[in-house]
TORKOL-4160 file (C-alpha; in steps of 0.2 Angstrom, whole numbers, padded with zeros to 4 digits, m for minus):
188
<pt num="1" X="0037" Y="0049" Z="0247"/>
<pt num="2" X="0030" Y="0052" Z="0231"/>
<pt num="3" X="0047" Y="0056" Z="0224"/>
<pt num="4" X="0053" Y="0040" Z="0226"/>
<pt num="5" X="0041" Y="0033" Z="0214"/>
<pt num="6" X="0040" Y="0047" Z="0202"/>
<pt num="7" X="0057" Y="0041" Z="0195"/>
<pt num="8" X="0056" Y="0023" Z="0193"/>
<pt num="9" X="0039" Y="0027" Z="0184"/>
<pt num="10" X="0045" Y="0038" Z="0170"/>
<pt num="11" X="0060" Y="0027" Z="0169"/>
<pt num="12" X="0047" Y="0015" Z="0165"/>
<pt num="13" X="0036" Y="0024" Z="0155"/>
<pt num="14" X="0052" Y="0029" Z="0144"/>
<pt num="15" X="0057" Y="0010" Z="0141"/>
<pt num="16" X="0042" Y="0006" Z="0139"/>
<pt num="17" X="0040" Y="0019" Z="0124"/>
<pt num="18" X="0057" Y="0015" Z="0117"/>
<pt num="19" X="0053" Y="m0003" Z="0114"/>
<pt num="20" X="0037" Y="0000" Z="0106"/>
<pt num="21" X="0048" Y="0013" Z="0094"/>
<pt num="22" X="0058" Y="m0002" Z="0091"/>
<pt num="23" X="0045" Y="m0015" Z="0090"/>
<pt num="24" X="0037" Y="m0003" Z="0078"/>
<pt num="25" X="0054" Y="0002" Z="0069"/>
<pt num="26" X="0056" Y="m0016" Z="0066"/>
<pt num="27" X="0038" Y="m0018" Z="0057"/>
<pt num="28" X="0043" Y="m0005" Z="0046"/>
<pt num="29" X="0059" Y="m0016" Z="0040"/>
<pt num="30" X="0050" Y="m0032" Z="0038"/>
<pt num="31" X="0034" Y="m0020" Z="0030"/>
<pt num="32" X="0048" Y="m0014" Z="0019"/>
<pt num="33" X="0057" Y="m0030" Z="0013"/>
<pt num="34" X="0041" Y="m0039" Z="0009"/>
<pt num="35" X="0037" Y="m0049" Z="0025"/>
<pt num="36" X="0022" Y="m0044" Z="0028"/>
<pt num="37" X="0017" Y="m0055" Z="0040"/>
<pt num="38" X="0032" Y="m0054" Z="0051"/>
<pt num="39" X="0027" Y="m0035" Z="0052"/>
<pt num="40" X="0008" Y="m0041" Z="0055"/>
<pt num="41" X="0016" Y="m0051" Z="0072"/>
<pt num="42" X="0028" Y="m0034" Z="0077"/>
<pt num="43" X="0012" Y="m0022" Z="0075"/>
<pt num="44" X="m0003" Y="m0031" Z="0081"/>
<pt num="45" X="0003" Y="m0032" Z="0101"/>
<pt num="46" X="0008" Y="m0011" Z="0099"/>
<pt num="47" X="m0010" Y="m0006" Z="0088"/>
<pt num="48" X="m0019" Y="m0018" Z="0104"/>
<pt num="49" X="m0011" Y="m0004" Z="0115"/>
<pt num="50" X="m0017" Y="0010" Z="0106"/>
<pt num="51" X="m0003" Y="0014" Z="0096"/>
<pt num="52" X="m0010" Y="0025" Z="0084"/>
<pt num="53" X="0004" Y="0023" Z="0070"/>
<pt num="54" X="0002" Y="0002" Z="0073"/>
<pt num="55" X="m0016" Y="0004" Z="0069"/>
<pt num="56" X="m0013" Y="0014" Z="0054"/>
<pt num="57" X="m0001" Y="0000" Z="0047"/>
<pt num="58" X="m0015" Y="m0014" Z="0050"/>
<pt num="59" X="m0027" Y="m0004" Z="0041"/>
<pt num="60" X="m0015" Y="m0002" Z="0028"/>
<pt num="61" X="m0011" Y="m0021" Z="0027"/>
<pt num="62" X="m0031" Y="m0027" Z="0027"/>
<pt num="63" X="m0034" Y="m0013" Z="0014"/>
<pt num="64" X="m0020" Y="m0020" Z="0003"/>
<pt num="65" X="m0020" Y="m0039" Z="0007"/>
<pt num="66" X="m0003" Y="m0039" Z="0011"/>
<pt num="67" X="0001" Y="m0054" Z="0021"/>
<pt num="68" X="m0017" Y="m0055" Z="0026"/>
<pt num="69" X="m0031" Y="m0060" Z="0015"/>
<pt num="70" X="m0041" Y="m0042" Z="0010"/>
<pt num="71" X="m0054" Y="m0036" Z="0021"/>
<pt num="72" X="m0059" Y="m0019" Z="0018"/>
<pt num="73" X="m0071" Y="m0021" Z="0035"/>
<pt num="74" X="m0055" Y="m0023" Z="0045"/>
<pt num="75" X="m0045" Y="m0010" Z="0038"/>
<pt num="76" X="m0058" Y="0001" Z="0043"/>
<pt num="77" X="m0060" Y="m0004" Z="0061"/>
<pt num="78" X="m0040" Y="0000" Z="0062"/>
<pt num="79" X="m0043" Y="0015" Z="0054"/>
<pt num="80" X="m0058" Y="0021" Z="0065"/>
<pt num="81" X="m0046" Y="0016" Z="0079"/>
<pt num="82" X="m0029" Y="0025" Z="0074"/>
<pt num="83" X="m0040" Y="0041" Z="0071"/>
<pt num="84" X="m0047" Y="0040" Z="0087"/>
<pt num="85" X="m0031" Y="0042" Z="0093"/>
<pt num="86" X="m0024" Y="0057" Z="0082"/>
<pt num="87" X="m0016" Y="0049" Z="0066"/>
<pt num="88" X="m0019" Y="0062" Z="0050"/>
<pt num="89" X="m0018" Y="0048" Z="0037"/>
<pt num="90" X="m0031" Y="0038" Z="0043"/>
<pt num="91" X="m0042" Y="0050" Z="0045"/>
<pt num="92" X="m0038" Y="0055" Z="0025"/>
<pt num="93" X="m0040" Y="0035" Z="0024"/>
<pt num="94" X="m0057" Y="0037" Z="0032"/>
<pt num="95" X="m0063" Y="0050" Z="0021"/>
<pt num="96" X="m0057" Y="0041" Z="0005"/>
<pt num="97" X="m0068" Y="0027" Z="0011"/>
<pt num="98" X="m0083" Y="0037" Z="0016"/>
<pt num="99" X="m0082" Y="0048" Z="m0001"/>
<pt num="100" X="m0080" Y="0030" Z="m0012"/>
<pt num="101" X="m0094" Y="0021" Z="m0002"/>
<pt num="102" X="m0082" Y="0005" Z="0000"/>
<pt num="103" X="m0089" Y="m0003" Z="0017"/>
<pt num="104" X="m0097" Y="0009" Z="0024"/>
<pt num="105" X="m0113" Y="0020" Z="0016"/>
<pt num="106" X="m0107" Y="0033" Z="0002"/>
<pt num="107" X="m0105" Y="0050" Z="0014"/>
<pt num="108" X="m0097" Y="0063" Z="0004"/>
<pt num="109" X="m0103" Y="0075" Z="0021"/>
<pt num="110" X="m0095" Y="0060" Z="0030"/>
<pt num="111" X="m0078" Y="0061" Z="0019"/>
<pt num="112" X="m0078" Y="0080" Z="0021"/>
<pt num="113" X="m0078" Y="0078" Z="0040"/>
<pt num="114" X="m0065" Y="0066" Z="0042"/>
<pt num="115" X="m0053" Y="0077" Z="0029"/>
<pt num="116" X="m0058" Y="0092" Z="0039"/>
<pt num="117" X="m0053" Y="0083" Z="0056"/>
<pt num="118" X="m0036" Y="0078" Z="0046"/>
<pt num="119" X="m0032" Y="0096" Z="0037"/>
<pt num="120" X="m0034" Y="0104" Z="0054"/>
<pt num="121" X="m0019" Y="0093" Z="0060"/>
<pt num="122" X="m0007" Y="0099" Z="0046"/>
<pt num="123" X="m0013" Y="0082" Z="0034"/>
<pt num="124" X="m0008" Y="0087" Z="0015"/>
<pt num="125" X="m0019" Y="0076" Z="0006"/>
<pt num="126" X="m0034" Y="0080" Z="0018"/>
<pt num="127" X="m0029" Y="0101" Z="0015"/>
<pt num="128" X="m0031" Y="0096" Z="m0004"/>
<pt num="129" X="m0046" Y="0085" Z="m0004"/>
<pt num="130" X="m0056" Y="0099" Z="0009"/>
<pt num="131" X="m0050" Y="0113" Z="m0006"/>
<pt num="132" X="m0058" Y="0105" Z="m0020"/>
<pt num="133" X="m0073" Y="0100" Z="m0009"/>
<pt num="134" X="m0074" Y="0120" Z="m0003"/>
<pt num="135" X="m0069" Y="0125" Z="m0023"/>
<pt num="136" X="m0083" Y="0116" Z="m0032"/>
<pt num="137" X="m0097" Y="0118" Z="m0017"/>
<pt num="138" X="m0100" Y="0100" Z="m0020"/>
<pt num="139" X="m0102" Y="0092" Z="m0004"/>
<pt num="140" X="m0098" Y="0109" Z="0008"/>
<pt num="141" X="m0103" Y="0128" Z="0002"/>
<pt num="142" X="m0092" Y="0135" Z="m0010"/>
<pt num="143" X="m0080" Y="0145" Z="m0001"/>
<pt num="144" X="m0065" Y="0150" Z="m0014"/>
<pt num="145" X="m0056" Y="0159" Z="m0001"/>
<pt num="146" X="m0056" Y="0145" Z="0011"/>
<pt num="147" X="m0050" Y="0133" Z="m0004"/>
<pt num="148" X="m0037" Y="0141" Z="m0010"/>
<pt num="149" X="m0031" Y="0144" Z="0010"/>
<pt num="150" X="m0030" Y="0128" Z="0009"/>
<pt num="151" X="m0021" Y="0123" Z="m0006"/>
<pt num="152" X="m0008" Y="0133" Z="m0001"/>
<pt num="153" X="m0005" Y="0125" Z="0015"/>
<pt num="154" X="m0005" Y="0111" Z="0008"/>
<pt num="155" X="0006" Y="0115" Z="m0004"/>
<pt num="156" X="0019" Y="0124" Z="0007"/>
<pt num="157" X="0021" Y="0104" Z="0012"/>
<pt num="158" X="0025" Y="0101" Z="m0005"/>
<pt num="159" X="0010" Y="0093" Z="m0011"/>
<pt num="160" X="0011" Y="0093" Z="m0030"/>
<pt num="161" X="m0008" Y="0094" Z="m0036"/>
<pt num="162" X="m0010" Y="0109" Z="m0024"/>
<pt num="163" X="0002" Y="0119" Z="m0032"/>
<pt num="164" X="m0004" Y="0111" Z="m0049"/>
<pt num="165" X="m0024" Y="0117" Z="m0042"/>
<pt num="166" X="m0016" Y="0132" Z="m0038"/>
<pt num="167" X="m0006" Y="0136" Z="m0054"/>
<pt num="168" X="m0023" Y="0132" Z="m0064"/>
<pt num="169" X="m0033" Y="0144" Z="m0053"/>
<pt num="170" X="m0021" Y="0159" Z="m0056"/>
<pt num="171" X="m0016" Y="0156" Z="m0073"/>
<pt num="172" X="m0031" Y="0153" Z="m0079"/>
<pt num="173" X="m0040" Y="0165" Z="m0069"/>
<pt num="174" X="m0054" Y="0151" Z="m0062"/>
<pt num="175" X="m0068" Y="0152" Z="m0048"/>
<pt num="176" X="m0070" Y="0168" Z="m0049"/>
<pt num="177" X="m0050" Y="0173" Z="m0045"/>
<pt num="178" X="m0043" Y="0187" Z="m0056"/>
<pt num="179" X="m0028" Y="0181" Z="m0066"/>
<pt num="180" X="m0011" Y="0183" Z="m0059"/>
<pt num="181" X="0004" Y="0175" Z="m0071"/>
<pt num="182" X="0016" Y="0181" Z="m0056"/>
<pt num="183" X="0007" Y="0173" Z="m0042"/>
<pt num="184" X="0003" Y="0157" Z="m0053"/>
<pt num="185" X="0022" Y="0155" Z="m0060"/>
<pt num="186" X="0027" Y="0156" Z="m0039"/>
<pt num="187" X="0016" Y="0139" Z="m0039"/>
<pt num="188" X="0021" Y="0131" Z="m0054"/>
């Protein structure tokens, strides 16, 4: 008996997902052309059910003032929301935000754990922005090691400033790291 309704279900499940794709998909071309509204319409029902990536876009939108008037408060909440629910770049979003103080109380311990969060998922930016926190000892203690493991993940991803960080900290023999004009020429 169970069967029987084991397959109409994933059937629905799998339309269900392909037409939020599409609805999604279709924000992205209205996002891309300028109609930012049209795209507020095509990604505020998905981001209502949890669709990390919709949430994301609205944050993006309210941060930007595109096709909405600013709101720095509200891009947060989608943020919060779309980070809850596993997206990278908000989470590097939230960390931006917490680091500059913008809506929320300055929290570079705050920033760190967001980017932390994000760099353990594979984020780029958040791999990069975690190494220079871990480099310098500002914010988290100093850990060269764990900094420059990080820049080169980061930078395996093709992230430009970590393999400009990571350039600097080779040729230039920095934190503490021995000079190496072969290891810093693999990253220039």
């Amino acid at each position: 008996m169970l069967r029987r309704f084991t397959v109409p279900f994933l059937i629905t499940v799998i339309s269900f997902s392909s037409i939020q794709a599409a609805e999604l998909e279709e924000g992205f071309k209205a996002f891309t052309a300028g109609k930012y509204e049209q795209a507020l319409r095509l990604w505020l029902p998905l981001a209502e059910k949890d669709n990390h990536e919709a949430q994301y876009n609205l944050g993006i939108l309210y941060m930007k003032g595109l096709g909405v008037e600013k709101n720095i408060k509200i891009a947060f909440k989608w943020y919060k929301l779309a980070a809850a629910n596993g997206n990278t770049d908000a989470m590097y979003n939230l960390g931006i935000l917490y680091n500059q103080g913008r809506v929320v109380y300055r929290s570079p311990k705050d920033a760190a754990k967001w980017w932390k969060k994000a760099a353990e998922l594979g984020n780029a930016d958040a791999q990069f922005n975690l190494a220079v926190e871990y480099a310098y000892g500002r914010t988290l203690k100093k850990n060269v090691e764990l900094a420059i493991s990080l820049w080169k993940k980061s930078a395996r991803q093709g992230h430009k400033d970590s393999r400009a960080a990571l350039y600097r900290v080779y040729s230039e023999g920095l934190f503490g790291i021995a000079k190496d004009l072969k290891e810093a020429k693999r990253w220039k």
